[in-house]
N, C-alpha and C positions, 0 to 999 in steps of 0.2 A: 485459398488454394494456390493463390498466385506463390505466396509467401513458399511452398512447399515446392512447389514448380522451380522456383529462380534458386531458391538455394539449393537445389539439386546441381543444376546446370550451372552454377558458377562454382559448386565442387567440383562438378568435371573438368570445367575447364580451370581453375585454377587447381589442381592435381596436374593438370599437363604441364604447366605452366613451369610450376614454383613445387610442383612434389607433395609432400604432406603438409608443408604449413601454407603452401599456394592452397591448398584443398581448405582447410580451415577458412582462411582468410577467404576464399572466395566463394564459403559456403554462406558465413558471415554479412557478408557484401549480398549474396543474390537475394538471401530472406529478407537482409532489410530493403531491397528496391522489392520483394513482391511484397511487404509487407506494407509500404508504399500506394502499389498497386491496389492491392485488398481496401484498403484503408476509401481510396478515390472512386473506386467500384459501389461500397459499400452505402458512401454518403450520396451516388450520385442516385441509385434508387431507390434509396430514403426520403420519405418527403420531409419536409422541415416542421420544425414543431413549434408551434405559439401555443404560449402560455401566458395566459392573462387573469388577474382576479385580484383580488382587494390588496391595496398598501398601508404600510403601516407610516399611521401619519407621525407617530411620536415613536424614542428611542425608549425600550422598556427594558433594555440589556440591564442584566446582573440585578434587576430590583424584585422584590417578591414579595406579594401579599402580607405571607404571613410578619415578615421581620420590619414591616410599618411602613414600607416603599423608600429606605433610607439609601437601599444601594451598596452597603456594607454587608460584608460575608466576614460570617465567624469561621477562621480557620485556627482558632483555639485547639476549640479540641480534634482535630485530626493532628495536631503537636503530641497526643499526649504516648507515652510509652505503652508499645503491646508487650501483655504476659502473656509467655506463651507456658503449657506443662508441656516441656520436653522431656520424653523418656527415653533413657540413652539404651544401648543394646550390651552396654557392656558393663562388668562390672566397676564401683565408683571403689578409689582407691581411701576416699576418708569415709571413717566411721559415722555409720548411723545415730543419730542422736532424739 
């Protein structure tokens, strides 16, 4: 709310200021100090949050059952070339065969 608040009032006052681009600019400027605001408001009546529960005691990144726990990814076949049937809308200028 604050956010919508301050860039209000810092269009106002930068319209008085600087005219149409003080207004820009100072609309700019008031959102991000309430958005600021908002932000400090927001975490100060939020309680904090723990999180606590089991760690992983070993690194099990990029290894998988099925491929023997080697660790290696086949990126083979996502190499291979897609067919696509594209059908054009127009007609093709060489003969049917």
């Amino acid at each position: 709310m604050a956010t919508i608040a301050l860039g209000t009032v810092g269009g106002i006052l930068g319209g008085a200021i600087g005219g149409p681009i003080g207004a820009i600019a100072g609309r700019a400027v008031g959102a991000l100090a309430g958005s600021f605001v908002d932000q400090q408001i927001v975490a100060a009546l939020t309680p904090p949050v723990r999180r606590e529960g089991p760690r992983l005691t070993t690194s099990a990144r990029g290894r998988s059952p099925a491929s023997g726990g080697s660790g290696r990814t086949a990126r083979r076949s996502s190499l291979k070339p897609i067919r696509s049937g594209a059908t054009w809308a127009t007609r093709s200028s060489s003969p049917i065969r």
